[in-house]
C-alpha positions as CSV (number, residue, x, y, z in Angstrom):
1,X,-23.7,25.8,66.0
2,X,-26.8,22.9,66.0
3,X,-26.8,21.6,69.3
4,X,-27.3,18.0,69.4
5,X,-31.5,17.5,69.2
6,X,-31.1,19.9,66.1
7,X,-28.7,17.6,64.4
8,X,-30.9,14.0,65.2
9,X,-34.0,16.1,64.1
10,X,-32.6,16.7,60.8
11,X,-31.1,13.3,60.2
12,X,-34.6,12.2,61.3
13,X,-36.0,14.6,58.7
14,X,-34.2,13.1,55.5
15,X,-35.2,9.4,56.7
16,X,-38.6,10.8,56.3
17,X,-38.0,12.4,53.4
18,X,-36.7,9.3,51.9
19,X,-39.4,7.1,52.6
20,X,-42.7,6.4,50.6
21,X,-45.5,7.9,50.8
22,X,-44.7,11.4,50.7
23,X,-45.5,13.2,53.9
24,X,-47.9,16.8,54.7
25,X,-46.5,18.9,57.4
26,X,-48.7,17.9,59.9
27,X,-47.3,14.5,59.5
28,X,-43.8,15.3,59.6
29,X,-44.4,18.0,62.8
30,X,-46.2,14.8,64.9
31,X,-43.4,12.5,63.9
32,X,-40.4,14.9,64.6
33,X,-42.5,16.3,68.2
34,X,-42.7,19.7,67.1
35,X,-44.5,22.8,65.7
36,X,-45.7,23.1,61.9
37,X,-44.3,26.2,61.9
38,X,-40.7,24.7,63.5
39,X,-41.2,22.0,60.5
40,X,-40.9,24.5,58.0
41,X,-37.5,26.3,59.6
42,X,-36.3,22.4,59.3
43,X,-37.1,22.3,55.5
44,X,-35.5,25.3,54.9
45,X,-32.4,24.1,56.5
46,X,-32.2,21.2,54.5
47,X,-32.5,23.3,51.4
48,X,-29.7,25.5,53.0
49,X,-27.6,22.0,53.1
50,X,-28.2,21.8,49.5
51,X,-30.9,19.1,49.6
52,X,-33.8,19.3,46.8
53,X,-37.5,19.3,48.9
54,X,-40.4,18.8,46.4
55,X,-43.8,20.0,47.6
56,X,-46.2,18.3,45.2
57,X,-49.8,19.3,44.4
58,X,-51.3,17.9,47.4
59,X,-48.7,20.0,49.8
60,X,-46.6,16.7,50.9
61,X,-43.4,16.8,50.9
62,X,-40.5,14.8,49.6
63,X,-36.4,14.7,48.8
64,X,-35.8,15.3,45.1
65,X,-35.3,11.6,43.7
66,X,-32.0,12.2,41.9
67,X,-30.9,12.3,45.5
68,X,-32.3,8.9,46.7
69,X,-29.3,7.0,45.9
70,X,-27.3,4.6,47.5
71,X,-24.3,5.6,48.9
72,X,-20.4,4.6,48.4
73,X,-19.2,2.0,50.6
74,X,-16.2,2.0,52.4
75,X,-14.5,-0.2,50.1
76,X,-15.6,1.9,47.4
77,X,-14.3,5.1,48.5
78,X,-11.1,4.5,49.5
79,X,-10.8,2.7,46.0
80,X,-11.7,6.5,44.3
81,X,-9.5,8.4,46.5
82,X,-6.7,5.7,45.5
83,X,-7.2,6.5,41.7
84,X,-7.7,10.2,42.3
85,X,-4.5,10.2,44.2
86,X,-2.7,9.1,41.2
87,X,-4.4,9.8,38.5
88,X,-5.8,13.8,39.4
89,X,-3.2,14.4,42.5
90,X,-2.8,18.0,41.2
91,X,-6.4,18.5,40.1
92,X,-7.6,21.1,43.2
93,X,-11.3,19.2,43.1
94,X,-9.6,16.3,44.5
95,X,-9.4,17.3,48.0
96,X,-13.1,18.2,47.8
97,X,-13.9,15.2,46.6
98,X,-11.8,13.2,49.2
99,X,-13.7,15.5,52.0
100,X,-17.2,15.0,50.6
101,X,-17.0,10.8,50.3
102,X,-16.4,10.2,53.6
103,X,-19.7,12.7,54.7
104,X,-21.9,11.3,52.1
105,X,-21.0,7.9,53.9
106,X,-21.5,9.1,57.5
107,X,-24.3,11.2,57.2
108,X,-26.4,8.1,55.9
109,X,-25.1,5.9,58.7
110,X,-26.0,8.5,61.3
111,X,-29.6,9.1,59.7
112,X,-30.6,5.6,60.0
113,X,-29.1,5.0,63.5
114,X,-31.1,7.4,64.3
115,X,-34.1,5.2,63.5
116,X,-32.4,2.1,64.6
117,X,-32.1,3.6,68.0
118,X,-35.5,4.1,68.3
119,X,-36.5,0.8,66.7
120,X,-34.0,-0.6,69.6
121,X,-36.1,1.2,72.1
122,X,-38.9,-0.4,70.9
123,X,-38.3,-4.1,70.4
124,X,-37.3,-3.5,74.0
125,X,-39.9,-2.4,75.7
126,X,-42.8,-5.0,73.4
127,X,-40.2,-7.9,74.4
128,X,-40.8,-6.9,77.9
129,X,-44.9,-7.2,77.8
130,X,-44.6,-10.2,75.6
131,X,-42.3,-11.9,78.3
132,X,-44.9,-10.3,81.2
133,X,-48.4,-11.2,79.2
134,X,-49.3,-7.3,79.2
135,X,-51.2,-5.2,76.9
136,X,-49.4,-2.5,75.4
137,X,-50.7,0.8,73.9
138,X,-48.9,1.8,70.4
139,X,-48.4,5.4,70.6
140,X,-48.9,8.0,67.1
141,X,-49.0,5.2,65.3
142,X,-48.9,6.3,61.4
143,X,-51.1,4.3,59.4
144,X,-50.1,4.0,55.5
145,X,-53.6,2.5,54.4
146,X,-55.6,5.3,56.7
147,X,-53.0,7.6,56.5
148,X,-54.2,8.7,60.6
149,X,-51.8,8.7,63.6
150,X,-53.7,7.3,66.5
151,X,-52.5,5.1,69.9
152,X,-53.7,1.8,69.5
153,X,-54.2,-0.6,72.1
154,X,-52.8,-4.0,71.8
155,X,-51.8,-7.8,73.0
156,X,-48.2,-7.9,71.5
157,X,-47.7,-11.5,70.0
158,X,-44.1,-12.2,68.1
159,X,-42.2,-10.1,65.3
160,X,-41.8,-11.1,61.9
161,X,-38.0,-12.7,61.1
162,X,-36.5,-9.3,60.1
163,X,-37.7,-7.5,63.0
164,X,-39.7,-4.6,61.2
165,X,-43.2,-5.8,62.1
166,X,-44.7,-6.4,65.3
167,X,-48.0,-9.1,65.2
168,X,-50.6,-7.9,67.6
169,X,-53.9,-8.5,68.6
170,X,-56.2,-4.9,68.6
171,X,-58.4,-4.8,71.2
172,X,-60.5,-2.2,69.5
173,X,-61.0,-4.1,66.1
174,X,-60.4,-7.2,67.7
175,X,-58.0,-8.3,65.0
176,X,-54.7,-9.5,64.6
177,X,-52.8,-7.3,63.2
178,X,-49.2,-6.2,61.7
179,X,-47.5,-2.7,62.7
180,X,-44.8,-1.5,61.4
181,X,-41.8,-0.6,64.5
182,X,-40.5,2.4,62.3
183,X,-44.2,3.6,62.1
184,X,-44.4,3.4,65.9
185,X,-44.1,6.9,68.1
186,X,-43.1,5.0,71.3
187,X,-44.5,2.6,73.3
188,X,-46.6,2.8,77.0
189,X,-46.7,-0.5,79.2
190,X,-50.2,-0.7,81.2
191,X,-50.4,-3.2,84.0
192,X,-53.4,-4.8,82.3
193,X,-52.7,-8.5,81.3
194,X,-53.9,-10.0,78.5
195,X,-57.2,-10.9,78.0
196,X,-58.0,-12.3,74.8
197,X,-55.1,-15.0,74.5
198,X,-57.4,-17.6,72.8
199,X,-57.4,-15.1,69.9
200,X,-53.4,-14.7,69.5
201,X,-52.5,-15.6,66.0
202,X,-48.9,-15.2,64.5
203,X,-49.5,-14.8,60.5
204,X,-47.1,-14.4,58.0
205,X,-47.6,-11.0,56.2
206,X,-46.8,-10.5,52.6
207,X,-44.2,-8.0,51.6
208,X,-46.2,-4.7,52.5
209,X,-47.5,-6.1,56.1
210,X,-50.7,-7.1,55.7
211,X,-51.7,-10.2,56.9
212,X,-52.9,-14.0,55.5
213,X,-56.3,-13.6,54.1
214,X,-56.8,-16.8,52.6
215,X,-56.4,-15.3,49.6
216,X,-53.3,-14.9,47.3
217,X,-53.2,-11.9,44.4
218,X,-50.4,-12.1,41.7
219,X,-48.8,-8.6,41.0
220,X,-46.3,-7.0,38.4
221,X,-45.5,-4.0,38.2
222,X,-42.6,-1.8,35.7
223,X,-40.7,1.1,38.0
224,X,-39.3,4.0,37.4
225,X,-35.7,4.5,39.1
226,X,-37.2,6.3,42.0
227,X,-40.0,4.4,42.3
228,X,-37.8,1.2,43.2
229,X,-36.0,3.2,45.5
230,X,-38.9,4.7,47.3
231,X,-40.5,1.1,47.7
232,X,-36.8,-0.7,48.9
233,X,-36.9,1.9,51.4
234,X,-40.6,1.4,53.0
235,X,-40.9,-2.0,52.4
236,X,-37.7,-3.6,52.2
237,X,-39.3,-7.0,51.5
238,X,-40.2,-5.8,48.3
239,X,-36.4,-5.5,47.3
240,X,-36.3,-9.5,47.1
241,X,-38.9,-9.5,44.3
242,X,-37.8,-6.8,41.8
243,X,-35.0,-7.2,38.8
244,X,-33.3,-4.7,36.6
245,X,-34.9,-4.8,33.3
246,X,-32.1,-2.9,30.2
247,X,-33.9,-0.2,30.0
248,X,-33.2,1.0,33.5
249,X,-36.6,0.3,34.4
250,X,-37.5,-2.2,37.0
251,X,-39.7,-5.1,37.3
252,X,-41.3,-6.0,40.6
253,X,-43.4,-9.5,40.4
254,X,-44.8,-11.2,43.8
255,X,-47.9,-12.6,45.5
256,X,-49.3,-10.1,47.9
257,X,-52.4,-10.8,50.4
258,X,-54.3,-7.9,49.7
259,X,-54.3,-5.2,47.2
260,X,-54.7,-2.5,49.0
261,X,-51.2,-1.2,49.1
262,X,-50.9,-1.9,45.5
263,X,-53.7,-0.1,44.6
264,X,-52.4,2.9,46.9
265,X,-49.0,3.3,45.7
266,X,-49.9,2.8,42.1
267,X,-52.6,6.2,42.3
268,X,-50.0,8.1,44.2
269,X,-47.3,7.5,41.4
270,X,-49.4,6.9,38.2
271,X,-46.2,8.5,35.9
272,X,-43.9,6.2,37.8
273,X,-45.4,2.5,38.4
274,X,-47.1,0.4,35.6
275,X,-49.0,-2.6,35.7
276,X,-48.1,-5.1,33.4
């Protein structure tokens, strides 16, 4: 029987999964605080629970993308048990079905409370320094463009309106910058107050985080199914930009501040994205 840290891992797990880019062991051993070798027991449990893991050339790992789908709502399941109820009542796949609805539902509510909890954590403890004018150090923070986990030290600022970035000023770089809160291993107050206030900037960042450079790049891009799904689900900015073509493919058309990101995500799926 999991006990309960097994269970959160594993709902942890298939977030990662989910999300874009596609993550190495290493990455996913840091960001679930264990072993490489635990990491692997996991992945073989979630092929046990009849998910597909795809290990791709480079060894990263991801959920097969037949499986990144949205979910039935409430309204939408009771509205197929109602028509299997009288339309199949004797069929004997209905109870399964019946059974399977409500999990499919609750297993993706769980898996991102999971994150939400952590995120809640979070906005927390930054709110706090804000309010108190103290640094903060960003711990095993995962970097998309460097694709490093490292603790950064920083002035927290203000989040962006949706609450997934946090504006900061890096002391190292001495930069403002935007990190992501799901990116974010946890957070350590120091008792250090700010020092570089004069530098505090709160930019707007484009749909992938990055901030105003004074320069503005049109992009549009044709996606495959999963690639839509992939990119909803690590930037959900993105989402507000894309349209449904009638082919099934999708178009996603915006103004981005840097094309670094673009650049990234179009090497990593060549088969999947297209310019146009």
């Amino acid at each position: 029987m999991f006990n309960q840290h097994r269970i959160l891992r594993v709902f942890k797990l298939i977030t990662l999964l989910k999300s874009f880019p596609k993550k190495s062991i290493k990455r996913l051993a840091e960001s679930l605080e264990i072993s490489e070798r635990s990491t692997y027991r996991y992945l073989d449990l979630m092929t046990e629970l009849g998910f597909e893991v795809e290990k791709d050339e480079h060894n990263k790992y991801s959920l097969n993308a037949d499986m990144l789908v949205e979910p039935f709502t409430k309204e939408e399941s009771a509205l197929i048990v109602e028509v299997l109820s009288v339309s199949a009542k004797n069929n004997p796949l209905v109870a399964s079905i019946k059974a399977k609805l409500p999990w499919m539902e609750e297993a993706n509510v769980v898996s991102n409370h999971v994150v939400s909890g952590h995120v809640g954590k979070l906005l927390t403890s930054i709110n706090e320094a804000i309010q108190q004018k103290n640094q903060i150090i960003i711990q095993h923070y995962q970097s998309a463009s460097s694709e490093t986990i490292s603790d950064r030290l920083v002035e927290p600022i203000g989040f962006t309106s949706n609450y997934q970035y946090l504006c900061a000023f890096e002391v190292e770089s001495q930069l403002n910058k935007y990190f992501k809160l799901e990116r974010m291993g946890g957070i350590e107050q120091t008792q250090e107050s700010f020092q570089f206030t004069d530098s505090h900037k709160l930019l707007n960042p484009d749909a992938f985080g990055f901030n105003e450079s004074g320069e503005k790049f049109p992009v549009k891009l044709q996606l495959s199914m999963r690639a839509q799904l992939w990119l909803r689900d690590d930037y959900p900015e993105t989402a507000k930009y894309m349209s449904e073509n009638t082919d099934g493919t999708w178009t996603l058309e915006l103004e981005v501040n840097n094309l670094e990101p673009v650049n990234r995500i179009l090497r990593s799926m060549p088969e999947e994205i297209k310019k146009v």
